[in-house]
N, CA and C atoms as a LAMMPS dump frame, in Angstrom:
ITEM: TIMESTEP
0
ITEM: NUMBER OF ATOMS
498
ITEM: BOX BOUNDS ff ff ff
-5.0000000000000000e+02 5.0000000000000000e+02
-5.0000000000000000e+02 5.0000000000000000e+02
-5.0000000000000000e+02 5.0000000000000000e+02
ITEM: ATOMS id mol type element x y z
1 1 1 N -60.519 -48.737 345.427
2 1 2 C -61.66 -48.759 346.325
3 1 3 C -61.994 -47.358 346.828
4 2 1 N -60.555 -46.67 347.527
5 2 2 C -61.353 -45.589 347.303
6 2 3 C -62.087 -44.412 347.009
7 3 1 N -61.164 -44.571 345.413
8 3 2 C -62.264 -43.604 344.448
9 3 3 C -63.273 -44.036 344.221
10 4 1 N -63.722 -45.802 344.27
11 4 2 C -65.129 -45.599 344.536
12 4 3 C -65.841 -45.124 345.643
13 5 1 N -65.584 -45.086 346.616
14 5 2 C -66.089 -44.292 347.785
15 5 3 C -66.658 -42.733 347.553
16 6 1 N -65.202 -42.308 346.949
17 6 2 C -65.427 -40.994 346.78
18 6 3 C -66.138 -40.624 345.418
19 7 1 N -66.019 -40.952 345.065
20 7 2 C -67.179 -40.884 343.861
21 7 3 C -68.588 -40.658 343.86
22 8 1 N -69.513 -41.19 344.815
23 8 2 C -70.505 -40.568 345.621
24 8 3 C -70.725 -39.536 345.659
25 9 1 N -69.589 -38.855 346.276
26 9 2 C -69.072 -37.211 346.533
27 9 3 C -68.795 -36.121 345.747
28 10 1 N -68.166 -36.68 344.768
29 10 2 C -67.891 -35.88 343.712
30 10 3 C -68.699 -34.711 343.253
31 11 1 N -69.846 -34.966 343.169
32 11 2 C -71.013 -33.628 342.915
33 11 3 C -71.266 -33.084 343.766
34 12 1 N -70.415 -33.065 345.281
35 12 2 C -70.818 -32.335 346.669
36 12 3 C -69.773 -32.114 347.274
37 13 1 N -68.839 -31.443 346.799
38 13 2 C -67.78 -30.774 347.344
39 13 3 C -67.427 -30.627 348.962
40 14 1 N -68.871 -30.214 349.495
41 14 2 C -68.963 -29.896 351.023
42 14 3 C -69.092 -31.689 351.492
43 15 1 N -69.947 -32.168 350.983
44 15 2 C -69.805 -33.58 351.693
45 15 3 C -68.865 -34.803 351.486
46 16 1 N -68.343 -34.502 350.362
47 16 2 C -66.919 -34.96 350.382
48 16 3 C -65.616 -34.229 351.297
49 17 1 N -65.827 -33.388 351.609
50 17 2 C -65.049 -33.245 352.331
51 17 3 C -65.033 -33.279 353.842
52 18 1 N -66.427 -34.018 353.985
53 18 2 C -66.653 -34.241 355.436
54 18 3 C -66.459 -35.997 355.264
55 19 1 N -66.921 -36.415 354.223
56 19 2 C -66.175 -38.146 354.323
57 19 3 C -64.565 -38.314 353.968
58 20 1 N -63.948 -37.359 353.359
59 20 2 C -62.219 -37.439 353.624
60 20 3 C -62.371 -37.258 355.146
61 21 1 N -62.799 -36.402 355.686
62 21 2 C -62.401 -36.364 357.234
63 21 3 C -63.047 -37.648 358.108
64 22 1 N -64.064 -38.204 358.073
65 22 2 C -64.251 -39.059 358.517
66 22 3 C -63.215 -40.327 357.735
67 23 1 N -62.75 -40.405 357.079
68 23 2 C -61.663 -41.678 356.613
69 23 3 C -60.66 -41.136 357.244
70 24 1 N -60.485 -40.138 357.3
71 24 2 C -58.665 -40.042 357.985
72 24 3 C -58.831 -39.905 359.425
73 25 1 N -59.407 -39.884 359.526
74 25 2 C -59.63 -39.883 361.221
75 25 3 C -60.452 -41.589 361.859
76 26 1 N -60.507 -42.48 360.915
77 26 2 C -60.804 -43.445 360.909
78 26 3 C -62.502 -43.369 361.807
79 27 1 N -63.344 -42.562 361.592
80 27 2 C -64.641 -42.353 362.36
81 27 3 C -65.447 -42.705 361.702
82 28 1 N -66.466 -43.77 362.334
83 28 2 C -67.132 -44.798 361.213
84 28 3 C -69.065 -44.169 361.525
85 29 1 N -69.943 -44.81 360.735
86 29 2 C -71.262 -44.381 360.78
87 29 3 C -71.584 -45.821 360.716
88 30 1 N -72.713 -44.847 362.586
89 30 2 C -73.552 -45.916 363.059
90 30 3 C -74.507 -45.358 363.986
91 31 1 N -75.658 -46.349 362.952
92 31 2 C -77.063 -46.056 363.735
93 31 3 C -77.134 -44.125 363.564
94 32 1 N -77.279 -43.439 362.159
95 32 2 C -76.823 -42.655 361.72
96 32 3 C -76.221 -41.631 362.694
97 33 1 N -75.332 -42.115 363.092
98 33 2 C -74.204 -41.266 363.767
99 33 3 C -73.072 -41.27 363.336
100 34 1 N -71.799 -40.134 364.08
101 34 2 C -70.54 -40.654 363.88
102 34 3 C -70.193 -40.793 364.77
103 35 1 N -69.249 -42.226 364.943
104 35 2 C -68.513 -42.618 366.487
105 35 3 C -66.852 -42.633 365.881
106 36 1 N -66.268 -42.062 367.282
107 36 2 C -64.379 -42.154 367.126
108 36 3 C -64.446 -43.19 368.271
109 37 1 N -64.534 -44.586 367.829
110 37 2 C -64.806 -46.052 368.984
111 37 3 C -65.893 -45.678 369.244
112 38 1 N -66.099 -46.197 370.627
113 38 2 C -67.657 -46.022 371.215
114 38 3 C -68.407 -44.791 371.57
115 39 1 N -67.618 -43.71 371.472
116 39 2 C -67.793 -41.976 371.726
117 39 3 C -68.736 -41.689 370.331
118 40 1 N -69.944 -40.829 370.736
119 40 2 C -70.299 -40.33 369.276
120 40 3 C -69.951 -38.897 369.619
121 41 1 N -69.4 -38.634 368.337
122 41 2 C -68.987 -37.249 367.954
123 41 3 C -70.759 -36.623 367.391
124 42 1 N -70.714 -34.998 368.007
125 42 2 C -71.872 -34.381 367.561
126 42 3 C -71.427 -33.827 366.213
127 43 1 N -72.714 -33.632 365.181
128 43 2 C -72.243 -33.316 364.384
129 43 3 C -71.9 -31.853 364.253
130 44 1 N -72.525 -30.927 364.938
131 44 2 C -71.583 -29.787 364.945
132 44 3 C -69.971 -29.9 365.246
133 45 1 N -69.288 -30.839 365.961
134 45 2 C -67.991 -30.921 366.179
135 45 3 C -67.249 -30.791 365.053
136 46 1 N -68.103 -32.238 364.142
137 46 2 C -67.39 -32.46 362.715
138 46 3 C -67.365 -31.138 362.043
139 47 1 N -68.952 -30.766 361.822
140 47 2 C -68.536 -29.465 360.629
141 47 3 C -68.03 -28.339 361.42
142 48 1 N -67.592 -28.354 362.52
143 48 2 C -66.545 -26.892 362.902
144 48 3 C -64.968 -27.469 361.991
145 49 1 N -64.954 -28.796 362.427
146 49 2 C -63.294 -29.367 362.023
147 49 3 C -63.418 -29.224 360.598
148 50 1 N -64.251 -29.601 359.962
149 50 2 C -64.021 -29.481 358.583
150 50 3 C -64.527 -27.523 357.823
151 51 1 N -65.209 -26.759 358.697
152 51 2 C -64.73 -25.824 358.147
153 51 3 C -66.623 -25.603 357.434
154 52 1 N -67.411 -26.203 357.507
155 52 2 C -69.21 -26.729 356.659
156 52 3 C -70.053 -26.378 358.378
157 53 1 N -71.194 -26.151 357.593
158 53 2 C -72.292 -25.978 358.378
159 53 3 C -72.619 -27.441 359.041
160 54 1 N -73.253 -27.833 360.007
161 54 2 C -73.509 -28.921 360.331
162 54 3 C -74.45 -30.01 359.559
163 55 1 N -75.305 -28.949 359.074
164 55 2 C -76.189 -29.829 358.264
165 55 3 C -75.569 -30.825 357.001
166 56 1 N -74.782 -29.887 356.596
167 56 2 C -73.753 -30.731 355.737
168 56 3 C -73.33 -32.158 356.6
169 57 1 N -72.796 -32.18 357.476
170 57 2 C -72.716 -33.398 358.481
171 57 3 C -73.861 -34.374 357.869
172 58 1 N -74.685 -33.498 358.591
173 58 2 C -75.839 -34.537 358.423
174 58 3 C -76.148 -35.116 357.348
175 59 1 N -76.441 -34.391 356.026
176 59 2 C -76.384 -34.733 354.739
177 59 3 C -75.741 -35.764 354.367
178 60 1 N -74.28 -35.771 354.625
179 60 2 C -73.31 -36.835 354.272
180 60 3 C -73.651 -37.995 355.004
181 61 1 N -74.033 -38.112 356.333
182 61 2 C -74.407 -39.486 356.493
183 61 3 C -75.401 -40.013 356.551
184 62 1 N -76.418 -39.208 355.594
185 62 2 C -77.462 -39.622 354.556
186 62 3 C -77.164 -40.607 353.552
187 63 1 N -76.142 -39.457 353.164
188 63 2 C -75.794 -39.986 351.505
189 63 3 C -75.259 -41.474 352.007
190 64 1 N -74.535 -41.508 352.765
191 64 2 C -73.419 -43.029 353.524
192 64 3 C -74.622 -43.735 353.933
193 65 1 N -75.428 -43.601 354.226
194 65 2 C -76.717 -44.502 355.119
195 65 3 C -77.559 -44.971 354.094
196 66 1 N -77.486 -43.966 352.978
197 66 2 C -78.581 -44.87 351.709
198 66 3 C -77.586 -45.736 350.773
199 67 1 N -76.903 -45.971 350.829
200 67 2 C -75.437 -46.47 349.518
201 67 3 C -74.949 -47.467 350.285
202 68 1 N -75.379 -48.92 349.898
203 68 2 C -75.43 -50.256 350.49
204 68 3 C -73.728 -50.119 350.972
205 69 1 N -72.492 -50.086 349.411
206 69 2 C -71.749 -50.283 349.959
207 69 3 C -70.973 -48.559 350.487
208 70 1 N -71.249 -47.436 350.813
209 70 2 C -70.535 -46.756 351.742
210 70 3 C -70.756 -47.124 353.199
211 71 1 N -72.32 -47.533 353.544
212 71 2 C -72.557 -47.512 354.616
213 71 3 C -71.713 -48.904 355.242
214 72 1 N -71.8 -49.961 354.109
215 72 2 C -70.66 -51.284 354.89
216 72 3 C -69.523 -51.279 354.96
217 73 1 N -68.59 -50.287 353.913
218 73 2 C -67.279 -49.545 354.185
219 73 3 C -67.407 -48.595 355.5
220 74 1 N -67.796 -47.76 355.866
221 74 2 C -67.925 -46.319 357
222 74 3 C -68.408 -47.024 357.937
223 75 1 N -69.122 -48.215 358.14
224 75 2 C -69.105 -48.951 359.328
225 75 3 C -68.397 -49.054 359.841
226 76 1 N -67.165 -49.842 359.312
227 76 2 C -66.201 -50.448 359.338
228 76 3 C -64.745 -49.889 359.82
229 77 1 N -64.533 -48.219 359.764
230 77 2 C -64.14 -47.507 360.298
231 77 3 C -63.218 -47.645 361.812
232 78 1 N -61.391 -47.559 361.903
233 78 2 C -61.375 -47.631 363.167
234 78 3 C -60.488 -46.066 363.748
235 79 1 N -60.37 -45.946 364.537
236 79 2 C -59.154 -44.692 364.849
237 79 3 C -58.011 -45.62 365.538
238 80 1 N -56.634 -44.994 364.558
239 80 2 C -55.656 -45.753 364.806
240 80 3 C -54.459 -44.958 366.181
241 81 1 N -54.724 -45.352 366.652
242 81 2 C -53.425 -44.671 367.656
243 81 3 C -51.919 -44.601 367.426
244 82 1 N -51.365 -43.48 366.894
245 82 2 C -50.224 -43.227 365.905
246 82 3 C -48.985 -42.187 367.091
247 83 1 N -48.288 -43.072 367.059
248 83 2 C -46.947 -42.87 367.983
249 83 3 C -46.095 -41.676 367.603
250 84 1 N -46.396 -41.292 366.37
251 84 2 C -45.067 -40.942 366.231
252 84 3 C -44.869 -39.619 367.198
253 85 1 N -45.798 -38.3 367.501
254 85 2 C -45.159 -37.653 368.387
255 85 3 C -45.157 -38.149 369.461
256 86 1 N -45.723 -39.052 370.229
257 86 2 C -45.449 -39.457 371.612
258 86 3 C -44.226 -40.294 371.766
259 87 1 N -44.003 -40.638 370.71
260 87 2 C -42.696 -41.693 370.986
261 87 3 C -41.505 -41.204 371.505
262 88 1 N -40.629 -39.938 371.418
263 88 2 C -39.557 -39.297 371.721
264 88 3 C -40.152 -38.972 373.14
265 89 1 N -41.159 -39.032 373.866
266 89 2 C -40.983 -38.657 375.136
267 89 3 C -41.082 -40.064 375.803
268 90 1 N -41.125 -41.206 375.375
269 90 2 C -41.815 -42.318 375.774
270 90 3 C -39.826 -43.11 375.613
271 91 1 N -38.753 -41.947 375.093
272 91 2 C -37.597 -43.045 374.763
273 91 3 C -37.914 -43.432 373.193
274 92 1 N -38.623 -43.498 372.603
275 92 2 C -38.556 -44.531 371.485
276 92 3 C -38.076 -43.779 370.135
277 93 1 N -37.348 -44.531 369.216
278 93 2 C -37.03 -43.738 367.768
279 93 3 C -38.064 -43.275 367.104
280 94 1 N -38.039 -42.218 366.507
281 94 2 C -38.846 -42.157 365.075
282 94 3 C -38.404 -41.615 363.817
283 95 1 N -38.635 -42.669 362.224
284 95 2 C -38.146 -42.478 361.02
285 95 3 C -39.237 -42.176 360.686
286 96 1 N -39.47 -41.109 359.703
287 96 2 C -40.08 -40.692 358.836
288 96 3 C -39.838 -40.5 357.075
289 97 1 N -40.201 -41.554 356.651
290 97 2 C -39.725 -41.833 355.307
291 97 3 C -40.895 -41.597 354.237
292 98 1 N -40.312 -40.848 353.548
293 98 2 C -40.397 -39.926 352.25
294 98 3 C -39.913 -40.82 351.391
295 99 1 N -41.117 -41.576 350.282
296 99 2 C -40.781 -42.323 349.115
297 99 3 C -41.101 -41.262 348.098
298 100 1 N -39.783 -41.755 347.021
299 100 2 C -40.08 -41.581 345.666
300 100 3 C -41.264 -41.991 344.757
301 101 1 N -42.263 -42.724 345.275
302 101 2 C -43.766 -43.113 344.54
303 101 3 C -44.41 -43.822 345.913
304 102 1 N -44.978 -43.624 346.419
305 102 2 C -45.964 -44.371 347.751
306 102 3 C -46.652 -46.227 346.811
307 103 1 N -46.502 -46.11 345.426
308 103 2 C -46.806 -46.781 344.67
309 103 3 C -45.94 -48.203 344.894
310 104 1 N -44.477 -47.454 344.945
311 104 2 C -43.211 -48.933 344.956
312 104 3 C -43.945 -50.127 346.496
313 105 1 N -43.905 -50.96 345.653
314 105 2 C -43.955 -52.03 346.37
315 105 3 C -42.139 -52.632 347.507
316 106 1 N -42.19 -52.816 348.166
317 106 2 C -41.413 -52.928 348.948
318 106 3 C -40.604 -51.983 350.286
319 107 1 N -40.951 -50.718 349.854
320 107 2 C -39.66 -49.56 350.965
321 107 3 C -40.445 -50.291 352.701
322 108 1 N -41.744 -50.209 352.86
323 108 2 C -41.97 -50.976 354.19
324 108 3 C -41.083 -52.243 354.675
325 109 1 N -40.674 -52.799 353.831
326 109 2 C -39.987 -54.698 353.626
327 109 3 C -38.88 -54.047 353.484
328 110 1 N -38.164 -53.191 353.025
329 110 2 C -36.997 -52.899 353.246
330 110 3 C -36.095 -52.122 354.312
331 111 1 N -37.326 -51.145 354.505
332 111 2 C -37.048 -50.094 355.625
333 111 3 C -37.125 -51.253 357.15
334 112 1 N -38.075 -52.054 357.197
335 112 2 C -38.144 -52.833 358.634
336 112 3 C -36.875 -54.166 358.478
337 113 1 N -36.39 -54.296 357.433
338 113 2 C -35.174 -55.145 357.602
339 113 3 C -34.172 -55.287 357.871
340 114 1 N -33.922 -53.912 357.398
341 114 2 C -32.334 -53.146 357.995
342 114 3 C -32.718 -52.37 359.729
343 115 1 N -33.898 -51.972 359.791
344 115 2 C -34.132 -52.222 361.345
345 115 3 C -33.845 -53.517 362.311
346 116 1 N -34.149 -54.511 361.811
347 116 2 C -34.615 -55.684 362.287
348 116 3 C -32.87 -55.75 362.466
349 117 1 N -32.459 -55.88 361.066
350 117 2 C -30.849 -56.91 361.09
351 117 3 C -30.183 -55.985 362.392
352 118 1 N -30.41 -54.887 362.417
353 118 2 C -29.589 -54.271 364.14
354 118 3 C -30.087 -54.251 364.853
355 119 1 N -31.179 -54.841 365.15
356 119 2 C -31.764 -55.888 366.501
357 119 3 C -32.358 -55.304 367.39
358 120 1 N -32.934 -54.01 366.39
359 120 2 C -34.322 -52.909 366.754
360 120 3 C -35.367 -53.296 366.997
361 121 1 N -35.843 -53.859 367.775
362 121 2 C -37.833 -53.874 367.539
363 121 3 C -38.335 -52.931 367.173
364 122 1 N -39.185 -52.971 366.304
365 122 2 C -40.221 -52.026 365.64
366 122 3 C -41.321 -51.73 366.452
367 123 1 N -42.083 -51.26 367.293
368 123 2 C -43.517 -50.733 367.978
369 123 3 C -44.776 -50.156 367.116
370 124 1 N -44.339 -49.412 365.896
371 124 2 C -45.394 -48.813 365.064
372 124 3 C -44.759 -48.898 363.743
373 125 1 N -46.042 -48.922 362.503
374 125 2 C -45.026 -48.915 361.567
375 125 3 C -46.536 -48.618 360.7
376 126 1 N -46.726 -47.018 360.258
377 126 2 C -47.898 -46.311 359.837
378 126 3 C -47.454 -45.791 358.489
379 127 1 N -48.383 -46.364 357.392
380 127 2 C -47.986 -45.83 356.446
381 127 3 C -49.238 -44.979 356.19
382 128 1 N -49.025 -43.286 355.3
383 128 2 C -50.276 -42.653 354.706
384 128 3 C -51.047 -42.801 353.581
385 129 1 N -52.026 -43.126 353.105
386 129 2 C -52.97 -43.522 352.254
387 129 3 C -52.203 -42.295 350.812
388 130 1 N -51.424 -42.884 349.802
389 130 2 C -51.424 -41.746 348.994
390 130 3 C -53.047 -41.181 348.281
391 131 1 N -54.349 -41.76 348.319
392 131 2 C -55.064 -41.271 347.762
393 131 3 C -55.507 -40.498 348.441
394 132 1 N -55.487 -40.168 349.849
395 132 2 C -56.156 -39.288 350.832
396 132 3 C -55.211 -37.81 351.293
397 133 1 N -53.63 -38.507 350.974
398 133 2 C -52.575 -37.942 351.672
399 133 3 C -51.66 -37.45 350.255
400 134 1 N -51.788 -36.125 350.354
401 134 2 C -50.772 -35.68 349.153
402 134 3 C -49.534 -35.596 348.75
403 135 1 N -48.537 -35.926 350
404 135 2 C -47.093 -36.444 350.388
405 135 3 C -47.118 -37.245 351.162
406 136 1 N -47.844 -38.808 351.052
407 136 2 C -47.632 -39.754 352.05
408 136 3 C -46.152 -39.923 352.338
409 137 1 N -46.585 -40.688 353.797
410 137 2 C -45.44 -41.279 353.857
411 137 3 C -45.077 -42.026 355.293
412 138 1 N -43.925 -42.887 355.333
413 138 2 C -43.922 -44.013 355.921
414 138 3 C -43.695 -43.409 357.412
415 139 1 N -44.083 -43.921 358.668
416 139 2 C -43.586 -43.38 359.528
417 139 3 C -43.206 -44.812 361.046
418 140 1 N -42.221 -44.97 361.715
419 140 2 C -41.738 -46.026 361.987
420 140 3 C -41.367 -45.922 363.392
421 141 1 N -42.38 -46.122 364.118
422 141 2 C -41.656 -45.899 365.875
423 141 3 C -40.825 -47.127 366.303
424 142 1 N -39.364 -47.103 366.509
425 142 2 C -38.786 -47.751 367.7
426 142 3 C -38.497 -48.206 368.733
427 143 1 N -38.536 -48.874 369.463
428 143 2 C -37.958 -48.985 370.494
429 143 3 C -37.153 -48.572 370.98
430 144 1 N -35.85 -48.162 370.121
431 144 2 C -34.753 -47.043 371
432 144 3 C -34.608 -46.355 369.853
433 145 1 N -33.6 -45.513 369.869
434 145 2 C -33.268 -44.774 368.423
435 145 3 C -32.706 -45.384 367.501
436 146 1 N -32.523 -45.428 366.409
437 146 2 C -31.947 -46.079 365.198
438 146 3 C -30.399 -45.295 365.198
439 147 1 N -29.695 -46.074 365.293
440 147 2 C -27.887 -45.401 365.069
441 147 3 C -27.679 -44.988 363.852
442 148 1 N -27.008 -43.52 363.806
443 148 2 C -26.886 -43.035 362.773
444 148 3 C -26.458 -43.543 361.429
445 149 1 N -25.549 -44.245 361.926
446 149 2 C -25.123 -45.723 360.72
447 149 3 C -25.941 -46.074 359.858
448 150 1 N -26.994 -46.425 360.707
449 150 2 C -28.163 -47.005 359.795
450 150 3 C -28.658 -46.221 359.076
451 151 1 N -28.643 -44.971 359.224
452 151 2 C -29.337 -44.357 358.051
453 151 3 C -28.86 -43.964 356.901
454 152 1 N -27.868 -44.417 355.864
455 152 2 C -27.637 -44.457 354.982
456 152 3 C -27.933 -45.445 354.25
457 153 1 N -28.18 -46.495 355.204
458 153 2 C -28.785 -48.231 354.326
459 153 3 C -30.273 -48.031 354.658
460 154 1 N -30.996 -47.145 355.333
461 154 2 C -32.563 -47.151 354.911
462 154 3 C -32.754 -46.456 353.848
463 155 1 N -31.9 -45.45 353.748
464 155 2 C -31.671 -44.184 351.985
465 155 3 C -31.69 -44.971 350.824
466 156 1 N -30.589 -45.766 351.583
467 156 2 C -30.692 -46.573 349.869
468 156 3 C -31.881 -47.969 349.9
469 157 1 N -32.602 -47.727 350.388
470 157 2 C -33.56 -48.883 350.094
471 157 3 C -34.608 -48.045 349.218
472 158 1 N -34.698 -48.873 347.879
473 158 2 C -35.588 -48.623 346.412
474 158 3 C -36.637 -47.887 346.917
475 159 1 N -36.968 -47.05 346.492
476 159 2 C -37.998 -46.203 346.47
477 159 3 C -37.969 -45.166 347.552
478 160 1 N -37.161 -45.449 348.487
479 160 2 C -37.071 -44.055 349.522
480 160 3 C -36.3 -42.878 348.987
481 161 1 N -36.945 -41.743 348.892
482 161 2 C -36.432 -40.292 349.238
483 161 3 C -35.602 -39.783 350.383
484 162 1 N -36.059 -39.842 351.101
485 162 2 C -35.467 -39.359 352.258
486 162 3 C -35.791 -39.781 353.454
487 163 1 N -35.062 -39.351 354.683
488 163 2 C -35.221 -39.762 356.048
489 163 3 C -35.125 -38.839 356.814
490 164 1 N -36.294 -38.51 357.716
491 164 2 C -35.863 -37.82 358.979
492 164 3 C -36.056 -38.747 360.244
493 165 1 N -34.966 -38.231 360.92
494 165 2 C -35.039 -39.11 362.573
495 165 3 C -35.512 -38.012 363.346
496 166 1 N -36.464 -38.685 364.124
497 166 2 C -36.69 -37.422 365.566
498 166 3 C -36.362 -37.946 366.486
């Protein structure tokens, strides 16, 4: 899905790279604007963050406003509220897991089980888009810290690389 998205883009370098930023930042188009929730972002904001003239902004949510399905995808748009640096001041664990293919089906189902069986509640559990994200990867706020113990049985769950705890 979304290389079809991006595909649109492809012949516009500058405005593709203002709709990667609007997908990772989950900021959707409406009523040709961009909103992060009910806030509209100006479009000079966007093209300072992305590095483009503003008009480019504008351009792109042209292109999203005429293209039945970008504009019903980029609607649709949310911003996710992601724990992981706030969590260590808040008390709570955080794993950051590094798979061997973002592809393997299961390290989420494995990584939250061996949490679970030591009687962790989980609070967040954010994985990165490998098509957007060039080293995705899993990231897992706690409720308290995960005991060091445990981290040799999240290692060995299929498809994980590695682990950092913060």
């Amino acid at each position: 899905m979304w290389d079809t998205l991006i595909d649109y883009f492809r012949r516009y370098p500058a405005q593709e790279k203002i709709a990667r930023l609007l997908i990772q930042y989950g900021l959707r188009i409406q009523d040709d604007g961009v909103y992060c929730g009910p806030i509209r972002i100006a479009d000079s904001a966007i093209a300072r963050a992305a590095g483009v003239d503003r008009r480019i902004v504008a351009a792109t949510i042209e292109t999203i406003t005429a293209h039945h399905e970008l504009r019903r995808a980029f609607a649709r748009f949310r911003p996710t509220l992601h724990l992981k640096d706030a969590a260590p001041e808040l008390g709570w664990g955080v794993l950051e897991i590094v798979p061997e293919n973002a592809s393997t089906p299961g390290i989420l189902a494995g990584v939250s089980s061996a949490i679970a069986m030591e009687g962790i509640s989980i609070r967040q559990a954010i994985v990165d888009d490998p098509d957007f994200i060039e080293e995705p990867k899993l990231f897992v706020v706690t409720e308290q810290q995960v005991p060091a113990r445990l981290i040799p049985e999240i290692q060995a769950v299929e498809g994980v690389r590695s682990v950092t705890v913060y």
